[in-house]
C-alpha positions as CSV (number, residue, x, y, z in Angstrom):
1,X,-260.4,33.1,-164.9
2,X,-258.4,32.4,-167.7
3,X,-258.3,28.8,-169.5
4,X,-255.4,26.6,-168.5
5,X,-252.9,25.7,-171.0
6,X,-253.4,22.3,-170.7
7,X,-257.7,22.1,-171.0
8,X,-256.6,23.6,-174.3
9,X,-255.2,20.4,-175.2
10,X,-258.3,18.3,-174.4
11,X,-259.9,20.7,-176.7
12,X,-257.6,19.8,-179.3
13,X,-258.2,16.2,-178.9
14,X,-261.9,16.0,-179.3
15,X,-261.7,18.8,-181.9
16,X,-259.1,16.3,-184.1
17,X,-261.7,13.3,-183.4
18,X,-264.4,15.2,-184.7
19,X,-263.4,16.2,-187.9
20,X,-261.7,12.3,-187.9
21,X,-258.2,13.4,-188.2
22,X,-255.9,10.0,-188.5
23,X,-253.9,11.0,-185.0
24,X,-252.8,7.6,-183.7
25,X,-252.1,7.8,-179.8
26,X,-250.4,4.8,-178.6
27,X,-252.4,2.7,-176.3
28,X,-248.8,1.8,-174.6
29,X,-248.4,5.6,-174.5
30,X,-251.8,6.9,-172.3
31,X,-251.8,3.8,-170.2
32,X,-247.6,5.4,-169.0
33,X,-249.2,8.7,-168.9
34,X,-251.5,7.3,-166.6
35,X,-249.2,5.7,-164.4
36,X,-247.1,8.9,-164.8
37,X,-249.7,10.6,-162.9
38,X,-250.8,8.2,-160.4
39,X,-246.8,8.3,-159.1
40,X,-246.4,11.8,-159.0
41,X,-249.6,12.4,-157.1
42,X,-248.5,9.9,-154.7
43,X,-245.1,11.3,-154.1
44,X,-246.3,15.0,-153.8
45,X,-248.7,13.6,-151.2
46,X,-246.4,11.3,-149.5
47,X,-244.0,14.5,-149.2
48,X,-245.9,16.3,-148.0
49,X,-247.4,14.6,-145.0
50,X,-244.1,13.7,-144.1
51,X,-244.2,17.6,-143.7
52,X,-247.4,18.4,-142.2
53,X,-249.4,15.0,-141.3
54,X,-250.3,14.4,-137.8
55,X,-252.9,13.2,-135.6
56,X,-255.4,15.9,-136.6
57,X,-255.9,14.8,-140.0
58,X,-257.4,11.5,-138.7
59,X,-261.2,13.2,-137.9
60,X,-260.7,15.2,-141.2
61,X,-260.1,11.7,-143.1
62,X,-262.8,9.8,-141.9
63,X,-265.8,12.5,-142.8
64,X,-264.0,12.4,-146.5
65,X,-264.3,8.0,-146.0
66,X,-268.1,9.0,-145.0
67,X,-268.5,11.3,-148.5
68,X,-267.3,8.3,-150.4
69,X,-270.0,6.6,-149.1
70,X,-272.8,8.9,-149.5
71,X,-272.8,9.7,-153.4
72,X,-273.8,6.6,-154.4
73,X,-276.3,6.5,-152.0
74,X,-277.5,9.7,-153.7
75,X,-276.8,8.9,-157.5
76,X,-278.6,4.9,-157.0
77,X,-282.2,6.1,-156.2
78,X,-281.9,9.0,-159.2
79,X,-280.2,5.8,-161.6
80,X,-283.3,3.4,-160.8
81,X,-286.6,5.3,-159.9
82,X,-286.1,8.6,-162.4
83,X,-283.8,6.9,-165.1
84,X,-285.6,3.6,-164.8
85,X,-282.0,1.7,-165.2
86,X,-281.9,-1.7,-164.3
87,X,-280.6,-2.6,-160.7
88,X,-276.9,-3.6,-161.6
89,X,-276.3,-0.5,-163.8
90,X,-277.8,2.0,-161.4
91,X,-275.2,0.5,-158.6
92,X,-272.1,0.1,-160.6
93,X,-272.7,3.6,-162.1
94,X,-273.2,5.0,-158.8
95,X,-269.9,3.2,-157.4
96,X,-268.4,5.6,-160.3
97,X,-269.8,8.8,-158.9
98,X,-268.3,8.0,-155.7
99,X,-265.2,7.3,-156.2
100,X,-262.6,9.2,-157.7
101,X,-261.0,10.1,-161.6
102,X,-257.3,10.9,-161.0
103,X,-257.4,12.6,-163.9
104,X,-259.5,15.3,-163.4
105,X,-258.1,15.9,-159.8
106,X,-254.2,16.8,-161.9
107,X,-256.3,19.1,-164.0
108,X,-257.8,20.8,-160.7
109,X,-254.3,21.1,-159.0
110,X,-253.0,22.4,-162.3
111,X,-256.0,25.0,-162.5
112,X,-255.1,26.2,-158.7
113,X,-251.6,26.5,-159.3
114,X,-251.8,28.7,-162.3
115,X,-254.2,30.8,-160.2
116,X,-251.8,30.8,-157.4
117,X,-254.5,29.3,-155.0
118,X,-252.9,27.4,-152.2
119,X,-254.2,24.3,-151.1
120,X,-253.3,21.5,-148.5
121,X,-249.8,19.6,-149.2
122,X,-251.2,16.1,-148.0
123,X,-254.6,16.4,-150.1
124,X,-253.2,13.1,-152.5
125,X,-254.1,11.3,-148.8
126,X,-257.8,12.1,-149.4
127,X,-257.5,10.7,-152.6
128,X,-256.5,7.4,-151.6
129,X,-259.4,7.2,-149.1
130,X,-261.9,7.8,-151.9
131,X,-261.6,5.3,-154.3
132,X,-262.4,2.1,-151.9
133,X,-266.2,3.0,-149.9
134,X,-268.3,3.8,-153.3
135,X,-266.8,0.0,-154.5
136,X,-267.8,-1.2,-151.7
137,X,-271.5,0.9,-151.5
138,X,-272.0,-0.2,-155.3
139,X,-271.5,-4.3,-154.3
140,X,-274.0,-4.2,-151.4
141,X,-276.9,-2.3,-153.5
142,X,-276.2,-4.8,-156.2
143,X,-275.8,-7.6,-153.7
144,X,-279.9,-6.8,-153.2
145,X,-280.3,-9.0,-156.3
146,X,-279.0,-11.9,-155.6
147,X,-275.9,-11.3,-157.7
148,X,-272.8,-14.2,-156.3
149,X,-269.5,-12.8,-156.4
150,X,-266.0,-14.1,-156.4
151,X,-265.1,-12.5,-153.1
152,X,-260.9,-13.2,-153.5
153,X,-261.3,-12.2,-157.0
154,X,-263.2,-8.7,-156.2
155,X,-260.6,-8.3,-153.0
156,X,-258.1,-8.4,-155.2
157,X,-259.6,-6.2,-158.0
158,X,-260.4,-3.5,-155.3
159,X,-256.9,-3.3,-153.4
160,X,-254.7,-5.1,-155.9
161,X,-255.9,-2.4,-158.6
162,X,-253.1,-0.1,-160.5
163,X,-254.6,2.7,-159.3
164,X,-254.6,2.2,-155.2
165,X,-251.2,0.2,-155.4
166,X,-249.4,3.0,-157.4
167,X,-251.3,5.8,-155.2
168,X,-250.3,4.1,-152.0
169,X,-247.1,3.0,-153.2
170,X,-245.8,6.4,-153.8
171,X,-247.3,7.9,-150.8
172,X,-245.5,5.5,-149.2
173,X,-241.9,6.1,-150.7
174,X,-242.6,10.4,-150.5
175,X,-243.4,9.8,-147.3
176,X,-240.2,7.7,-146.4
177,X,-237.7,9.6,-149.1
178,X,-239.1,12.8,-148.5
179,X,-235.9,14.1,-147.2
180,X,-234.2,12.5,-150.2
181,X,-236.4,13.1,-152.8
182,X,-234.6,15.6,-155.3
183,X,-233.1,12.2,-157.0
184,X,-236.8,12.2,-159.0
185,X,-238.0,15.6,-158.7
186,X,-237.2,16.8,-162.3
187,X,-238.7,14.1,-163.2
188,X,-242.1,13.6,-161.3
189,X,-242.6,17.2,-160.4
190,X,-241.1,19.5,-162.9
191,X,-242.1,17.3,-166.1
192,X,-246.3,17.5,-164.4
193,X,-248.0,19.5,-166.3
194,X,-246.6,18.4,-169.6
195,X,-247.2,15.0,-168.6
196,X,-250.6,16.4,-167.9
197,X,-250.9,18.2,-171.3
198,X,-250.5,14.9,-173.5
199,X,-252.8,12.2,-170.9
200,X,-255.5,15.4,-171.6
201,X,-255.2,15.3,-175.4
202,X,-255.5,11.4,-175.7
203,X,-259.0,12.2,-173.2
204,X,-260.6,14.3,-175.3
205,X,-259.8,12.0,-178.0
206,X,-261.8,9.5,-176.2
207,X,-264.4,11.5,-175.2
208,X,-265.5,12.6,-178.5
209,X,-265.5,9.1,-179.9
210,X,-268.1,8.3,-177.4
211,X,-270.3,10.7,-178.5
212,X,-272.4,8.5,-181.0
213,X,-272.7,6.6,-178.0
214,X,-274.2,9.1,-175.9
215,X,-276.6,10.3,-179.2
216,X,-278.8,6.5,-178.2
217,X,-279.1,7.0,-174.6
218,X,-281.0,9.7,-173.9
219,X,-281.7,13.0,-172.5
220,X,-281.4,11.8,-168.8
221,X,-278.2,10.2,-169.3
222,X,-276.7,13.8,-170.6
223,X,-279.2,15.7,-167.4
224,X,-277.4,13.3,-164.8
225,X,-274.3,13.5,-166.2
226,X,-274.2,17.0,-165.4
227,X,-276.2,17.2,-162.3
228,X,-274.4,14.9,-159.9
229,X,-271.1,16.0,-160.5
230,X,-272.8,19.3,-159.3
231,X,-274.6,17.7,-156.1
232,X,-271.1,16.0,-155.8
233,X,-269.0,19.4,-155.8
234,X,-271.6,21.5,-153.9
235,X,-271.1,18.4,-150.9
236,X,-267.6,18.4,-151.4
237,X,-267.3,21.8,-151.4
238,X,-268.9,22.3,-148.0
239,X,-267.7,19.3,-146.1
240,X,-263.9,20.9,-147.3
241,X,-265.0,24.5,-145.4
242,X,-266.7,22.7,-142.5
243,X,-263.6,20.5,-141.6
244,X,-261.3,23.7,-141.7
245,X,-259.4,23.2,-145.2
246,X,-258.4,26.1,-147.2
247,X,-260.0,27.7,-150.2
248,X,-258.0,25.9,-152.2
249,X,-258.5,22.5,-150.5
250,X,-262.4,23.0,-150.4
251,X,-262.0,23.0,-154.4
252,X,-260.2,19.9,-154.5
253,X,-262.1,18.6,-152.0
254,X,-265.6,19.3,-154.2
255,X,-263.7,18.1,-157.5
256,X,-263.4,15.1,-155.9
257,X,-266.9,15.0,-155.1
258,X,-267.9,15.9,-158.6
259,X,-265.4,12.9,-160.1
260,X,-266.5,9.5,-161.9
261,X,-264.0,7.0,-161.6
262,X,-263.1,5.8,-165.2
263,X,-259.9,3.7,-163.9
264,X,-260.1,1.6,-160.2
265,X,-264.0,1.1,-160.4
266,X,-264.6,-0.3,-164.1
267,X,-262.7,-3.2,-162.9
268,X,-264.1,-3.9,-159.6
269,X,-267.5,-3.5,-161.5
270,X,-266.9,-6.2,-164.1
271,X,-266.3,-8.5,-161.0
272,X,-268.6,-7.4,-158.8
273,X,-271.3,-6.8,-161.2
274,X,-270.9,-9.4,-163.9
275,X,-274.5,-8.1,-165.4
276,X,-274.1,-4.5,-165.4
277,X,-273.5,-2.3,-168.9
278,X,-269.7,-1.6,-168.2
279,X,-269.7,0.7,-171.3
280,X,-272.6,2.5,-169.8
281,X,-270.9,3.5,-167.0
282,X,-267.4,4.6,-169.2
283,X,-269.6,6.6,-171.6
284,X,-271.4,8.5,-168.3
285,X,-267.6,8.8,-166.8
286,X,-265.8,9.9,-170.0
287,X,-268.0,11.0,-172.6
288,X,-270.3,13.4,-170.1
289,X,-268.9,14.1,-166.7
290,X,-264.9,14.2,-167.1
291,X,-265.4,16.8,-170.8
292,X,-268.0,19.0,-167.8
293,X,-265.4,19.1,-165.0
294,X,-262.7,19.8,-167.1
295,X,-264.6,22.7,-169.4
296,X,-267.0,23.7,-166.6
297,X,-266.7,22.3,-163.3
298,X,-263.5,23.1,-162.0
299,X,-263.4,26.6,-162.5
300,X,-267.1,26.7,-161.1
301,X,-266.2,24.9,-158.0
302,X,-263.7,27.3,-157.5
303,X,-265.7,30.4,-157.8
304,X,-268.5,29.0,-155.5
305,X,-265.9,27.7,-152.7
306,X,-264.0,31.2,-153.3
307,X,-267.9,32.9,-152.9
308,X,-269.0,30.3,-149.6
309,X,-266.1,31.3,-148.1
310,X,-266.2,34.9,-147.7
């Protein structure tokens, strides 16, 4: 498989931080791209199900809730017993690996359209339904501490966020507008994978400069980094063929699994876990397992859904 166009310009990104090239990306910029992204996911989903949802997708979007909730339970025991982290980092990091990066989902549609692989219109749906049950897993294995929390603050943190209301949100209005939605289409669907190509290059920007970072933490920080975002798409993967998606819609469905949220779960985590190494869980999001989906895992997701399959 050939390397998308727009992985090239993550490439480019952490290549120009390396050798400290003075490229200044607006903060104001990447945090538009962002939003960029969250929209048009939202309205091609919203679209779509307009299209094709019905009543059938209900069983199919519970067993993705029940994922959400089981990769934390997975990543916590690895976090504390074999990495020895303290109690409040193992959980907020494993609230990371269950949720969702939005990110590296647009690079994984982008990789299956250039491939011409079809997938599921109403997939943005699943999406939504992952970010909330690893926040909520994460609180109750840190809640075995003793921590307090500010329960109307974290509510608000955790449905309130950018990410959920701009997710939702569009979903919503594709959903509503879908018949009238060419108003925005040159806009939100045409414009995508530049959009895509420029959110990608500020990433690998950040990446790389997290790198000295990852130098003092270790070898199991790097191994983990790595292996759950495999035990994440290898789950995903088959829980996409059991429940009757496509090919295509497996892949997504085990890129999701393989995702670390670097957006909705940083802040519910600095409510919900006051105590935990916030930058600890960024560095293990950005700096390991979003560069590895997005050089590696995607296209290897692909191949072993394409290979399970048959």
């Amino acid at each position: 498989m050939q390397l998308d166009i727009t992985i090239a310009f993550f490439i480019l990104g952490a290549l120009a931080t390396l050798i400290r090239s003075d490229i200044q990306f607006p903060k104001a910029l990447y945090q538009s791209l962002t939003l960029f992204l969250m929209l048009a996911i939202g309205l091609k989903g919203g679209v779509a199900l307009a299209k094709y949802g019905s009543i059938a997708l209900l069983p199919q979007s519970l067993l993705v809730i029940c994922l959400g909730l089981v990769l934390p339970l997975i990543a916590f025991p690895i976090l504390r017993y074999v990495g020895q982290l303290k109690l409040e980092d193992a959980a907020s990091i494993a609230a990371h690996y269950g949720s969702v990066s939005i990110g590296t989902y647009a690079v994984a549609v982008a990789f299956l359209e250039t491939q011409n692989i079809s997938y599921e219109a109403y997939f943005p749906l699943f999406v939504v339904l992952l970010e909330i049950p690893a926040i909520a897993v994460g609180i109750a294995l840190a809640r075995r501490s003793g921590t307090n929390l500010k329960w109307r603050t974290l509510i608000h943190e955790v449905f309130c966020n950018q990410s959920l209301v701009l997710l939702v949100g569009a979903l919503i209005i594709g959903y509503l507008w879908a018949e009238r939605i060419e108003g925005v289409t040159p806009l939100f669907f045409n414009l995508f994978h530049g959009i895509l190509a420029l959110f990608l290059l500020e990433m690998g920007m950040l990446a790389a400069s997290r790198l000295k970072e990852l130098k003092q933490m270790g070898n199991f920080m790097l191994a983990f980094g790595v292996f759950m975002p495999l035990v994440g798409g290898l789950l995903g993967c088959i829980l996409g063929l059991q429940i009757g998606l496509s090919t295509g819609g497996a892949t997504l469905l085990a890129v999701l699994g393989a995702s670390a949220s670097y957006i909705a779960v940083p802040a519910a985590m600095r409510v919900a876990i006051p105590e935990a190494n916030q930058s600890l869980s960024i560095t293990y999001s950005l700096a390991i397992t979003f560069p590895f989906n997005v050089l590696v895992g995607i296209p290897t997701y692909a191949l072993f859904t394409n290979w399970l399959s048959n």
